[in-house]
C-alpha positions as a Markdown table, in Angstrom:
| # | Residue | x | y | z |
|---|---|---|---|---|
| 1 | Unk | 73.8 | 104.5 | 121.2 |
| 2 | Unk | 75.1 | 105.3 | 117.7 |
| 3 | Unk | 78.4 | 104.5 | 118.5 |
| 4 | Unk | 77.3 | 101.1 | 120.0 |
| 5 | Unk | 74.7 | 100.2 | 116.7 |
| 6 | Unk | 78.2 | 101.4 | 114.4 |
| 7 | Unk | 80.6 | 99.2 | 116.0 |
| 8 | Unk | 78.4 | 96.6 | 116.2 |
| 9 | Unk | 78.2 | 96.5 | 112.2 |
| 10 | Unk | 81.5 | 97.3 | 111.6 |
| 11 | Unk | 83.3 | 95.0 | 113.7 |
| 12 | Unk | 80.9 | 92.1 | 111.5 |
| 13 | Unk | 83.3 | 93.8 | 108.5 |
| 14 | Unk | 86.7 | 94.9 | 110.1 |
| 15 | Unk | 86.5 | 92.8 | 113.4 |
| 16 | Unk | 86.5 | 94.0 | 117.3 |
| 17 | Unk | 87.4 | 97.6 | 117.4 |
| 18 | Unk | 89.3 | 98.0 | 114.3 |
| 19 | Unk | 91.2 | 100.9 | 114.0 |
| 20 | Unk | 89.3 | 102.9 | 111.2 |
| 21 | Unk | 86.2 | 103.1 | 113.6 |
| 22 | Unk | 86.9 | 106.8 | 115.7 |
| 23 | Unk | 83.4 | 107.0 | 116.8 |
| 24 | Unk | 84.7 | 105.9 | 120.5 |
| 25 | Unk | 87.6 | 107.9 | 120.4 |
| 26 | Unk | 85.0 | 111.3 | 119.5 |
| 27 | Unk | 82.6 | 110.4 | 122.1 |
| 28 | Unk | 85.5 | 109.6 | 125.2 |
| 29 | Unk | 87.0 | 113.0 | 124.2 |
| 30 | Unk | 83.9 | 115.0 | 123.8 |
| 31 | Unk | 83.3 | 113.4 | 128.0 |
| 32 | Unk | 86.4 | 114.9 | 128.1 |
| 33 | Unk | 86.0 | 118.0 | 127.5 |
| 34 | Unk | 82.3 | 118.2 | 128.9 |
| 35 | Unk | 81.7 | 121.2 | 131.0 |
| 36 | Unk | 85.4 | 122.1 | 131.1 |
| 37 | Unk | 85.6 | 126.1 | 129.8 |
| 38 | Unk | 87.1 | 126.7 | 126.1 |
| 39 | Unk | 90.9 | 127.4 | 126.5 |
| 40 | Unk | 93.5 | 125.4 | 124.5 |
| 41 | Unk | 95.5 | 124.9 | 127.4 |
| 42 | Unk | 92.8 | 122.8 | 128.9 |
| 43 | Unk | 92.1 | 120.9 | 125.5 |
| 44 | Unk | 95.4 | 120.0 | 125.0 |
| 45 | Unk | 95.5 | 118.7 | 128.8 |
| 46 | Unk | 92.2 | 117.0 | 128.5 |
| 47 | Unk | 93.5 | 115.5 | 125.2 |
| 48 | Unk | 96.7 | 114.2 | 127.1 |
| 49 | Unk | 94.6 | 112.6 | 130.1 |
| 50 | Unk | 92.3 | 111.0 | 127.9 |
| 51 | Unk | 94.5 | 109.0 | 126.0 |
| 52 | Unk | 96.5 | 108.0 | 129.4 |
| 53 | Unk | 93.5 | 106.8 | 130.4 |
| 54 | Unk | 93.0 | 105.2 | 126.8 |
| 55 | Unk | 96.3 | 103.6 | 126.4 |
| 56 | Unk | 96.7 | 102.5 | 130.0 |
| 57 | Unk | 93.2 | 101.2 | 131.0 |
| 58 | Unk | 93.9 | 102.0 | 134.7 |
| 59 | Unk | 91.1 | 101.1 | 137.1 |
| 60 | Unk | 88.5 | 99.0 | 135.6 |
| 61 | Unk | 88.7 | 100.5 | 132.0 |
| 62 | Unk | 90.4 | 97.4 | 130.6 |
| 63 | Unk | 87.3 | 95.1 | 132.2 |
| 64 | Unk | 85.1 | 97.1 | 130.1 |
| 65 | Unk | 86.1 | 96.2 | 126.5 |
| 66 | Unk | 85.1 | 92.5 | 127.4 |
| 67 | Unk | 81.6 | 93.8 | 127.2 |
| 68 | Unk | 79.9 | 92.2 | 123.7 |
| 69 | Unk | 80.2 | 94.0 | 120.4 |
| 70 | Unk | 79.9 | 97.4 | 120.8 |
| 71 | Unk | 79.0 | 97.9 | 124.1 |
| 72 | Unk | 83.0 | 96.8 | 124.8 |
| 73 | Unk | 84.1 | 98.9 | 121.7 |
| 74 | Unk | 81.9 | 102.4 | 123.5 |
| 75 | Unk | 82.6 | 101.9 | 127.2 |
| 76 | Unk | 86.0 | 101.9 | 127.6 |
| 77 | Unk | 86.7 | 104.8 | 125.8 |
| 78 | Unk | 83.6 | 106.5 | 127.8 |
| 79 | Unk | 85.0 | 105.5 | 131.4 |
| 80 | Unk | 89.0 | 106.8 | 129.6 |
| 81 | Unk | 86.5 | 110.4 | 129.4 |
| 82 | Unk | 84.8 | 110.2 | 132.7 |
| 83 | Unk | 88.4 | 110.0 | 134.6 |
| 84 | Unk | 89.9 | 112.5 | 132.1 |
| 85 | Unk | 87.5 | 114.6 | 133.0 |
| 86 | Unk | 87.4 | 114.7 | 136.8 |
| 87 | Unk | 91.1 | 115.3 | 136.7 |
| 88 | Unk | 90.7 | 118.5 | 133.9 |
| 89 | Unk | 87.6 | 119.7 | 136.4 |
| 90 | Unk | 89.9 | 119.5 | 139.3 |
| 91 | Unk | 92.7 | 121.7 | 136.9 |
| 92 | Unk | 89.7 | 123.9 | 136.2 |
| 93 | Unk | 88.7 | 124.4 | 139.7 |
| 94 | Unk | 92.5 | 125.1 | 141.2 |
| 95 | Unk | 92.9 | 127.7 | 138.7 |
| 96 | Unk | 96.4 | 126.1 | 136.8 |
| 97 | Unk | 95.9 | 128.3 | 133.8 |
């Protein structure tokens, strides 16, 4: 809810999910990493799938940032997190590292 109430001020200043506003980026990441044990391997995956998932806006994702102010700005990068994740638990669970 924070990051929705900041990007809907800022993007009043900077515009639509300007650049110098991270809060989305933290929160898909910290989904991310959610439950997954504390190993830099699986950071450094998780960090890689997330911004796949970021960048490309595979499967729905890119729908999401035509929600209004920052509901569009938050949910994209949450949904990015949610897949991220599934993939790192399924790492996690098959044992890679």
């Amino acid at each position: 809810m924070i990051g929705v109430m900041s990007a809907d001020r800022v993007e009043e200043i900077w515009g639509k999910d300007h650049n110098r506003v991270v809060i989305d980026e933290v929160a898909g990441m910290c989904i991310t990493l959610l439950f997954v044990p504390l190993k830099w391997q699986y950071t450094l995956i998780g960090l890689v799938l997330f911004r796949f998932f970021d960048i490309l806006k595979p499967f729905g994702i890119r729908k999401l940032e035509e929600l209004p102010g920052g509901w569009g700005v938050m949910a994209d990068d949450v949904l990015a997190g949610i897949y991220a994740n599934v993939i790192l638990q399924l790492v996690v669970v098959f044992d890679f590292f």
